[in-house]
C-alpha positions as MATLAB code, in Angstrom:
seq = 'XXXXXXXXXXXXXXXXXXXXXXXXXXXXXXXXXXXXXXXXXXXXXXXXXXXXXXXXXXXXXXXXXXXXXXXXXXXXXXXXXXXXXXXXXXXXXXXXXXXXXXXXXXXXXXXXXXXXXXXXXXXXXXXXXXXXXXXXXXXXXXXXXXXXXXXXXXXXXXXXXXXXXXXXXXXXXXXXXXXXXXXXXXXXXXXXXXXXXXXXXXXXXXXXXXXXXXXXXXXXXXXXXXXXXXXXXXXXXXXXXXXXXXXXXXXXXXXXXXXXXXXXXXXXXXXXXXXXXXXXXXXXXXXXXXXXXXXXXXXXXXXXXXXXXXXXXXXXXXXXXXXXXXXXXXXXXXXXXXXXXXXXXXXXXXX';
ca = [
     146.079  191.884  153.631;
     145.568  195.107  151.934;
     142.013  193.442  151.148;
     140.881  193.726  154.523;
     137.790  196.703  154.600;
     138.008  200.024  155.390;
     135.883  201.284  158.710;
     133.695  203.859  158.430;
     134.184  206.208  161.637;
     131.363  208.639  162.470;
     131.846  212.315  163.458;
     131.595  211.571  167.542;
     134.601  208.597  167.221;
     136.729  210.623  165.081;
     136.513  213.128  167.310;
     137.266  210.724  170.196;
     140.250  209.466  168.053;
     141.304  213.072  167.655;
     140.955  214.173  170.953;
     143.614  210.703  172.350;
     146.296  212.518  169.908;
     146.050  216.054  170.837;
     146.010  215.188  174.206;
     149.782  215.908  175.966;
     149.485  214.543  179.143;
     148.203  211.059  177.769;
     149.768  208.076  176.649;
     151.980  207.823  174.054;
     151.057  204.239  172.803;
     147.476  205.096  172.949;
     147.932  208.297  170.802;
     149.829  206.106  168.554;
     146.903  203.066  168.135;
     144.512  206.095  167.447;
     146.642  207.494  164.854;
     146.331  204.202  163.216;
     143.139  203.929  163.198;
     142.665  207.304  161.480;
     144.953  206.067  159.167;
     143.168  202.974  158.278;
     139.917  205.054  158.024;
     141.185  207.651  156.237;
     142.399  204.662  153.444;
     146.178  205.115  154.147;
     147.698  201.857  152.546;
     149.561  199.780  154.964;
     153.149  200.453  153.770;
     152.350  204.274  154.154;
     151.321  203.600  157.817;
     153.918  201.491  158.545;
     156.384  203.928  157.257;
     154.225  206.673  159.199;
     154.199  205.009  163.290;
     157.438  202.636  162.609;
     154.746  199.688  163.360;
     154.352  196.042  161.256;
     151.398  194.907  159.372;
     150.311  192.817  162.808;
     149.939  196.039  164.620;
     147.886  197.459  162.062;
     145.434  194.714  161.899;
     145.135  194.027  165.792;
     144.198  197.592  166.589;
     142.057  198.798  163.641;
     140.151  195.575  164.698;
     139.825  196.140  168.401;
     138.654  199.575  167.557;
     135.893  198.431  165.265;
     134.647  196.142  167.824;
     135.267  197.533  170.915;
     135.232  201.043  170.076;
     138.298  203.936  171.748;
     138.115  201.505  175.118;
     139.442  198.438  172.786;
     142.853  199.972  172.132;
     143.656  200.018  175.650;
     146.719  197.515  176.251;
     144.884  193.830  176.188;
     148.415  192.974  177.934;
     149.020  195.558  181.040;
     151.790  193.806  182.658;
     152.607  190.492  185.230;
     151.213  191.108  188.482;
     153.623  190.589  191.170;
     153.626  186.590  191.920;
     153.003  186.243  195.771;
     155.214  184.371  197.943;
     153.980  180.974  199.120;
     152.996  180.355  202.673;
     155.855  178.880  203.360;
     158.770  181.295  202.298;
     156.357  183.958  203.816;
     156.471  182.616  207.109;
     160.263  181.781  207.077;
     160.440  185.736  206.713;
     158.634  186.888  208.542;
     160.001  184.360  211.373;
     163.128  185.615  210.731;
     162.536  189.093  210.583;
     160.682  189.087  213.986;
     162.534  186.298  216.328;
     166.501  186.965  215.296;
     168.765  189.547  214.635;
     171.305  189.962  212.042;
     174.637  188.108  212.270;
     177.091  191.078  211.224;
     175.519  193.134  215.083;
     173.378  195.285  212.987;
     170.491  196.368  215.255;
     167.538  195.753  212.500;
     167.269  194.263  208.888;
     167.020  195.934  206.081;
     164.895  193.877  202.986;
     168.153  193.222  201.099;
     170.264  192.350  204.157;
     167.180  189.325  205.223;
     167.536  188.583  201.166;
     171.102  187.371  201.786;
     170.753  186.244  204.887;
     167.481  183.617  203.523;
     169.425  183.133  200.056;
     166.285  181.959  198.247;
     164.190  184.898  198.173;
     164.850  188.300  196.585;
     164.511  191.432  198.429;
     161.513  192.922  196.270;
     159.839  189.509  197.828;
     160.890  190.637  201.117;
     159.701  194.291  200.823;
     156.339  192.707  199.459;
     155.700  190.280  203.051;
     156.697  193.031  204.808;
     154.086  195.663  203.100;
     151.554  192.990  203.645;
     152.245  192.385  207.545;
     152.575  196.152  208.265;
     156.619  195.193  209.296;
     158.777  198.361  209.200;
     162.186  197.343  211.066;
     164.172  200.647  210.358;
     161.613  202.546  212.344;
     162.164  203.262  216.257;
     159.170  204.296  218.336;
     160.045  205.502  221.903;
     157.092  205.423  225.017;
     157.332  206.418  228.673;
     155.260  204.555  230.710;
     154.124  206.213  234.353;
     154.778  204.490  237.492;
     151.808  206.494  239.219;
     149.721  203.962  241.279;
     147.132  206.928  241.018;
     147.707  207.407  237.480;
     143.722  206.710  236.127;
     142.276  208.970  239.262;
     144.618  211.864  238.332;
     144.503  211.668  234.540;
     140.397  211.426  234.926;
     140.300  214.467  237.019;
     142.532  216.857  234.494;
     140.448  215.078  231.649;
     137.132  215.774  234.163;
     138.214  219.458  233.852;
     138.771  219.765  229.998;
     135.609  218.315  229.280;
     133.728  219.356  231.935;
     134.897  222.067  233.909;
     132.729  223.687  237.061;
     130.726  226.594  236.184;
     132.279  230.003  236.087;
     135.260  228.449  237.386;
     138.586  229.422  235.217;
     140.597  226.591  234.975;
     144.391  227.191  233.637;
     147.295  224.784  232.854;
     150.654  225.955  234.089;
     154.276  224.985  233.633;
     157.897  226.663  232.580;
     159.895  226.109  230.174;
     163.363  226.556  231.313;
     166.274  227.216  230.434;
     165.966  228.792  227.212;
     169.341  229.922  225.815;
     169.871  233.147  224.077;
     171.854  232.422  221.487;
     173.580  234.868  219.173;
     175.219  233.606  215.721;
     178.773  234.682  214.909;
     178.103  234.499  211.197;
     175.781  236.680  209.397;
     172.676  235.162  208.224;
     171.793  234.014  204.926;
     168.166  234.814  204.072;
     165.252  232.334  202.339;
     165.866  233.134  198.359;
     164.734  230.858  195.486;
     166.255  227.724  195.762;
     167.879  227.733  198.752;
     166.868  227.395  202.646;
     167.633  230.297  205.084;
     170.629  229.580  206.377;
     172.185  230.164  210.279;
     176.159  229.916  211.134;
     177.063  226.875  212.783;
     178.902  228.902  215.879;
     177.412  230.505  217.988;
     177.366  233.028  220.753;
     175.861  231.807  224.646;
     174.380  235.002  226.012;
     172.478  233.432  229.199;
     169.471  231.419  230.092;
     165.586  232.451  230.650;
     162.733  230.786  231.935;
     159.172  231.386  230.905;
     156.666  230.603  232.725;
     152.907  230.443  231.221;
     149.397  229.570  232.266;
     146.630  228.424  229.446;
     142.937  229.497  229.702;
     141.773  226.058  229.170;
     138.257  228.303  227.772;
     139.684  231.116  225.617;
     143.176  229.614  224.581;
     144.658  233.262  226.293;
     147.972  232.669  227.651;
     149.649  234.110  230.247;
     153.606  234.599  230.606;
     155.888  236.040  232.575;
     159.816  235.121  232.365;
     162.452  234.809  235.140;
     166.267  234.107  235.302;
     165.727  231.071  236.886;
     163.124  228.726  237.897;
     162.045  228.352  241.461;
     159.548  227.811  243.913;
     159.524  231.474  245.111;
     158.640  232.338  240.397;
     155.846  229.814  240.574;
     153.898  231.109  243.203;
     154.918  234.771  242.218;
     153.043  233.894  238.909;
     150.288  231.950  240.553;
     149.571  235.358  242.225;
     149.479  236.939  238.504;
     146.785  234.537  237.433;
     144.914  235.060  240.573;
     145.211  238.639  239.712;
     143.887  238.055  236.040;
     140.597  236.816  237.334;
     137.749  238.500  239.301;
     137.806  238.907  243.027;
     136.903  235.529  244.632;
     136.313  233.631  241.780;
     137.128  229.880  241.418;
     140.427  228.559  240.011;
     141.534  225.648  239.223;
     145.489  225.227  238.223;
     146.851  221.530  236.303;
     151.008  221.029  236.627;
     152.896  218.720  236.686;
     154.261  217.419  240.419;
     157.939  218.872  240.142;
     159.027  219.337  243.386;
     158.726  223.269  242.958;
     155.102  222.949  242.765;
     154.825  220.994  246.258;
     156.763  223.227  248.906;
     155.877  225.054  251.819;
     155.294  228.065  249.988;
     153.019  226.445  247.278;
     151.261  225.314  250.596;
     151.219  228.614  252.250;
     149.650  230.108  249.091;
     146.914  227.656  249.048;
     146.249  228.119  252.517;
     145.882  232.111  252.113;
     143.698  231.714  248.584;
     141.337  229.222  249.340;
     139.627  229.939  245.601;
     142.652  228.587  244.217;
     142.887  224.288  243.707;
     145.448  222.836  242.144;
     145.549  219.303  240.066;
     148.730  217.908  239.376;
     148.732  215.532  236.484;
     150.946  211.562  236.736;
     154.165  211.204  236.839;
     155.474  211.044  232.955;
     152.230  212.507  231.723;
     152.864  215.772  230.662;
     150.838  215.424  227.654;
     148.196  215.832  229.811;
     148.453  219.392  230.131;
     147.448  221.368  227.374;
     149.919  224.064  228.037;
     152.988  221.782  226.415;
     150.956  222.196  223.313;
     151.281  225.532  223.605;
     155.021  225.404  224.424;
     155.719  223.345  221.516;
     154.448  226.202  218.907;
     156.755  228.957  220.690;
     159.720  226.408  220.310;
     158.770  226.002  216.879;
     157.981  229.687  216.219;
     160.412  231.663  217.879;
     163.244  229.772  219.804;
     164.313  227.294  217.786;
     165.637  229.771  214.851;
     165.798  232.831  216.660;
     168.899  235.041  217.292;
     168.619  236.676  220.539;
     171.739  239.927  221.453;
     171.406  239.032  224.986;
     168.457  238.104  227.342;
     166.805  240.986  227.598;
     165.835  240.563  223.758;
     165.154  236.855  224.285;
     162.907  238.595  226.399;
     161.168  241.112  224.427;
     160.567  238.528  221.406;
     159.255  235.451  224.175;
     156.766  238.387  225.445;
     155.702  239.580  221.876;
     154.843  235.940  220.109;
     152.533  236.061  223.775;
     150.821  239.822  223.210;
     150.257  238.266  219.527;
     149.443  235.082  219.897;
     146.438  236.685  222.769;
     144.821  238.542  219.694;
     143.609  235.551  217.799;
     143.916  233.034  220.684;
     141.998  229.537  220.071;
     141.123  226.784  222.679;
     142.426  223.467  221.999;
     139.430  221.053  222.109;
     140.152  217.820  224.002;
     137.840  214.495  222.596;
     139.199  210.671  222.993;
     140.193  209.961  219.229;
     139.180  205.978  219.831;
     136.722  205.961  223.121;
     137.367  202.106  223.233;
     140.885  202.370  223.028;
     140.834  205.061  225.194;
     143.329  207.470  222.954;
     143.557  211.059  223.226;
     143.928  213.493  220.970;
     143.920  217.378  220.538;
     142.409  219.149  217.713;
];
């Protein structure tokens, strides 16, 4: 064996060799084929390398002779592993019949891979997990929808949409809604602040210190909110703050208003206001369709923001801090842009 010639490496695949050693991200079995190969070049005599990488004679040979003929990309593993074996038609079916027509027998709501395994007793649950992957089956997910009964549901939704994507000239056109009953809550416990390592932490009791209602409007053009808060949420606040929006526009000018059709938006006095500011029109969106009105987006970022965590004394300082994120937030403000995601699948989406 010791026979067997020497290689003669030039300066470029030395360097190459060099570099696969020094490298300490790479891999180690690479690192150790290259070392080899120096080795052999460098006229090492087998015992030494054995003695040197822990390897046998058969090692030595195989990679000092894919080098030479393949160059650095021959001592990449000729053997990388068994690819999965695919189920056949047949079990794959069974599964997947099983996973989508019945239920489990112990009253679980859903199967779990190793659960169907056991349940099938001739496949194994990696198997499973595989026909699943391929079928896009994920049975411990739970997706909820709310479907509206509105037989006017595609009019109404096409006029709000009408007005986000095409709204009348120099008409201001705001989405409106409360969010109610927002509970000050005080903590009983002190605090523990964000430090390295561990999450800012809240007591588990708390303190109730009374409810709030906010009521905003969204500039559908500039992203500007408007708010105002109230102890409670009536018919007699809404068209208080439909006179504030009035008020926030020019003399005369158009408006047009999207809510939803609670029943606090459809009284007399919503009527009467109407009536006495005939600039004013207001769209209400389907039932169940709130997403339609831009303003929940809006809502959602406050919840995240500054309810959901906060610690509010009493109401007044819910108050203060609900008026404050608003005064802030009206710096910077941005419009949400409203495009169909999928126009044939007719999707929406904001951006």
């Amino acid at each position: 064996m010791e026979s067997m010639h020497r290689m003669t490496l030039t300066a470029d695949e030395r360097g190459e060799l060099e570099g696969v050693i020094r490298k300490r991200s790479g891999s180690a079995a690479l690192a150790r084929r290259a070392r080899c190969v120096l080795l052999w070049a460098d006229g090492e005599r087998r015992v030494d390398i054995r003695a040197k990488l822990a390897c046998n004679d058969a090692f030595v040979t195989r990679w000092t002779k894919a080098f030479e003929f393949q160059g650095l990309a021959g001592l990449v593993s000729l053997h990388p592993g068994r690819a999965p074996v695919q189920p056949v038609a047949k079990l794959e079916a069974r599964v997947l019949n099983k996973t989508l027509k019945h239920k489990p027998k112990d009253g679980s709501t859903h199967w779990s891979s190793r659960k169907l395994a056991a349940e099938l007793g001739d496949v194994s649950f990696s198997a499973v997990q595989r026909i699943w992957r391929k079928h896009g089956l994920q049975p411990h997910r739970l997706e909820r929808h709310l479907i509206s009964n509105d037989p006017d549901f595609e009019a109404k939704a096409a006029d709000v949409i009408g007005l986000y994507l095409n709204p009348p000239a120099h008409a201001a056109v705001f989405c409106v809604d409360e969010k109610t009953a927002i509970q000050a809550l005080d903590r009983k416990d002190r605090m523990l602040p964000l430090s390295p390592g561990r999450a800012e932490s809240h007591g588990f009791e708390y303190k109730r210190n009374g409810t709030l209602s906010l009521f905003a409007a969204l500039n559908t053009a500039t992203g500007e909110v408007l708010g105002m808060t109230a102890p409670r949420h009536t018919s007699e606040q809404f068209v208080g703050f439909l006179g504030d929006v009035v008020d926030s526009q020019p003399l005369g000018r158009e408006i047009h208003v999207i809510c939803d059709n609670v029943s606090s938006h459809k009284t007399g006095l919503v009527d009467a206001f109407l009536a006495t500011h005939t600039n004013v029109q207001i769209h209400y969106t389907p039932t169940y369709s709130s997403w339609l009105n831009q303003v929940e987006n809006w809502f959602s970022r406050i919840q995240r923001d500054v309810i959901s965590r906060g610690v509010f004394t009493s109401v007044k300082d819910l108050d203060k801090k609900l008026m404050r994120y608003i005064r802030q937030h009206n710096k910077d403000p941005k419009p949400l842009k409203w495009k169909y995601d999928n126009p044939k699948r007719r999707h929406h989406q904001f951006f």
